[in-house]
C-alpha positions, -999 to 999 in steps of 0.1 A, spaced: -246 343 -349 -276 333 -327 -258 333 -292 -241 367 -301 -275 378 -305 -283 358 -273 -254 371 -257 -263 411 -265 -298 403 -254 -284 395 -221 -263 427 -223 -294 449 -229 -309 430 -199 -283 434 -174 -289 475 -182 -324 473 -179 -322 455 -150 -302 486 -132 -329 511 -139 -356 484 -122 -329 474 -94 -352 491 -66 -387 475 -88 -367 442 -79 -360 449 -47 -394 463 -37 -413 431 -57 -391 407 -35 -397 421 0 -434 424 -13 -433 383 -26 -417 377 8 -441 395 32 -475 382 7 -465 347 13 -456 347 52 -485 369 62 -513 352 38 -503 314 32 -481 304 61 -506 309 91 -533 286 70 -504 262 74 -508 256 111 -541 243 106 -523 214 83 -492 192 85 -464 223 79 -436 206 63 -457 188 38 -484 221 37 -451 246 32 -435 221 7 -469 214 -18 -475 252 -13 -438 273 -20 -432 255 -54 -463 267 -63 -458 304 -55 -424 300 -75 -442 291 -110 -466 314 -107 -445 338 -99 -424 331 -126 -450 331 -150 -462 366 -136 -432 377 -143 -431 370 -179 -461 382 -183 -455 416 -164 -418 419 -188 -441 419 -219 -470 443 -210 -442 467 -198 -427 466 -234 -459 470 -252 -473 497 -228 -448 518 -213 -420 521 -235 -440 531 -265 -439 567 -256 -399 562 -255 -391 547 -287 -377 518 -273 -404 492 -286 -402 508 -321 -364 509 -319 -366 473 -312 -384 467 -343 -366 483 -366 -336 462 -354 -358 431 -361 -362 422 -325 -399 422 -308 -415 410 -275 -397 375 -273 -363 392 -278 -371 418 -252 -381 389 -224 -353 367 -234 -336 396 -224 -348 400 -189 -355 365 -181 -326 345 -159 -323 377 -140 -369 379 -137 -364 342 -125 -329 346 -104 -349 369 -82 -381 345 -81 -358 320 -73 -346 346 -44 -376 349 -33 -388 318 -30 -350 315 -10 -362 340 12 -398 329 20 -387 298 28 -361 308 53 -390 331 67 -419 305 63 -395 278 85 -385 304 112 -421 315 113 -431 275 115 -407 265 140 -392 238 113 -358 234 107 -346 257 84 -324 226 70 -351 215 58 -353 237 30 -322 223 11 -338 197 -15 -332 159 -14 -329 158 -49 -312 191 -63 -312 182 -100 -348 181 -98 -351 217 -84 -320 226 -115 -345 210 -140 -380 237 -127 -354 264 -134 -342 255 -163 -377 246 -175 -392 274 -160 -375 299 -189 -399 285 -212 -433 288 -188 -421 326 -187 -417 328 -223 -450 311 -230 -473 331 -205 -454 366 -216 -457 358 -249 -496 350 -247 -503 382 -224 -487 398 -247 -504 391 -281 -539 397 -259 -523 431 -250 -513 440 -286 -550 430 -303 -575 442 -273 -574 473 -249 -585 451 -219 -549 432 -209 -552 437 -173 -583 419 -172 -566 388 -190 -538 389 -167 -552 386 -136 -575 361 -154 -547 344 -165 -528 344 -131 -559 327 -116 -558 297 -144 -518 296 -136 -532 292 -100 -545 254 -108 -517 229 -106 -496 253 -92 -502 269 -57 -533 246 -58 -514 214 -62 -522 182 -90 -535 159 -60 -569 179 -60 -581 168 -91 -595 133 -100 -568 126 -127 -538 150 -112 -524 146 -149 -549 173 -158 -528 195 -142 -505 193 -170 -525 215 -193 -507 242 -176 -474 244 -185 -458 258 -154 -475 228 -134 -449 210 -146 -422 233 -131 -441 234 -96 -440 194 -94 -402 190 -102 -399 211 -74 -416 193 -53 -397 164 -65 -367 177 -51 -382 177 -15 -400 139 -24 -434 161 -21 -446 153 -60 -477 144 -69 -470 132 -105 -447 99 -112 -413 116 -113 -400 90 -143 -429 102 -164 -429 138 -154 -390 138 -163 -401 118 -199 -428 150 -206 -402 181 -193 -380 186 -221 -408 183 -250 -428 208 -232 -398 233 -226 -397 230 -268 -432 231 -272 -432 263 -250 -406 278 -266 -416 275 -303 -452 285 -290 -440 315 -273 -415 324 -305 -448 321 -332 -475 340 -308 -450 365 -302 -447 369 -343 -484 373 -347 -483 404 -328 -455 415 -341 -469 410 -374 -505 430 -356 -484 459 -348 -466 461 -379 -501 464 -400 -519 486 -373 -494 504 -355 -491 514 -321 -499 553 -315 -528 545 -301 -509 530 -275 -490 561 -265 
């Protein structure tokens, strides 16, 4: 019963997806361009292999992460005035449902992107673009696969904030800032790098790195920690995700529209 659910979730997805096929498009030529005219020329000024490779993975989790977070404040704001977040509702589905969703095909395009930057950022560096294939490909199979439940987690959280204040867009780019540490800001800045950990998608960033021998955290233990935070994400995401479900069910949401 659960992966026919799963499985029609996927299937409301792939539709959505259609209507947001140029949003996609425009968002990866945008992710492409931020990266290549922002990030890669501060690179020449460091060693650009190791600069591009402690960087990119970076960009992917907080992209990721954006992502989720972008997939539930477009539930909760925009489709209110079309019924479709009250039609989801009354078929018991809420915010998590509507992600779950949308996200292999929000993180098959991050994982595009970061495709595509990295072609770009190697061209643009004079590196061989060989370079970009990883040393250890399970390791960049495992920050996929865990990065479902970093998109999960951060939607979810933007998400309640959206549902119980009027002031979300000023939590998300706070929030994208926090995501920032451990991410596109790297674990070997801080005294302990295991700090870093306190944000989820950290983890995801430094598995990627893994795969190109770039980590910063002991692969053995990071590999030990991974699949107890991808359930701890996931059962966070599920109960914050109920909490505003339960918020919108006793207050409503006209005022929304």
């Amino acid at each position: 019963m659960i992966i026919g659910r799963i499985i029609r979730l996927f299937y409301i997805g792939i539709n959505l997806a259609k209507l947001h096929i140029t949003s996609y498009i425009a968002s990866l030529i945008n992710g492409v361009l931020w990266f290549t005219l922002i990030f890669v020329p501060t690179i020449f000024l460091t060693g650009r292999i190791e600069s591009l490779f402690l960087l990119l993975p970076g960009v992917f989790a907080l992209t990721v992460s954006s992502s989720g977070m972008w997939t539930a404040t477009e539930f909760l704001r925009w489709y209110v005035d079309q019924g479709l977040t009250d039609m989801f509702r009354e078929n018991g589905l809420n915010v998590f449902h509507y992600m779950v969703s949308g996200v292999f095909i929000d993180i098959l395009f991050s994982f595009l992107g970061y495709i595509l930057t990295a072609i770009v950022a190697t061209y643009y560096l004079s590196i061989d673009i060989l370079l970009i294939i990883p040393h250890q490909p399970i390791y960049m199979l495992i920050a996929i696969l865990y990065s479902i439940s970093i998109y999960l987690f951060y939607g979810a959280l933007i998400g309640y904030i959206y549902t119980v204040t009027r002031i979300s867009g000023v939590w998300t780019n706070i929030i994208q800032m926090m995501i920032a540490i451990g991410t596109i800001v790297p674990p070997n800045v801080f005294p302990n790098p295991w700090i870093s950990i306190v944000n989820p998608a950290s983890i995801a960033s430094e598995l990627l790195r893994a795969s190109y021998g770039y980590n910063t955290l002991g692969i053995e233990l990071l590999l030990a920690i991974t699949p107890i935070a991808f359930i701890l994400n996931m059962i966070i995401s599920y109960i914050i995700c109920r909490l505003g479900d339960r918020y919108i069910a006793r207050y409503g949401i006209e005022y929304r529209a």
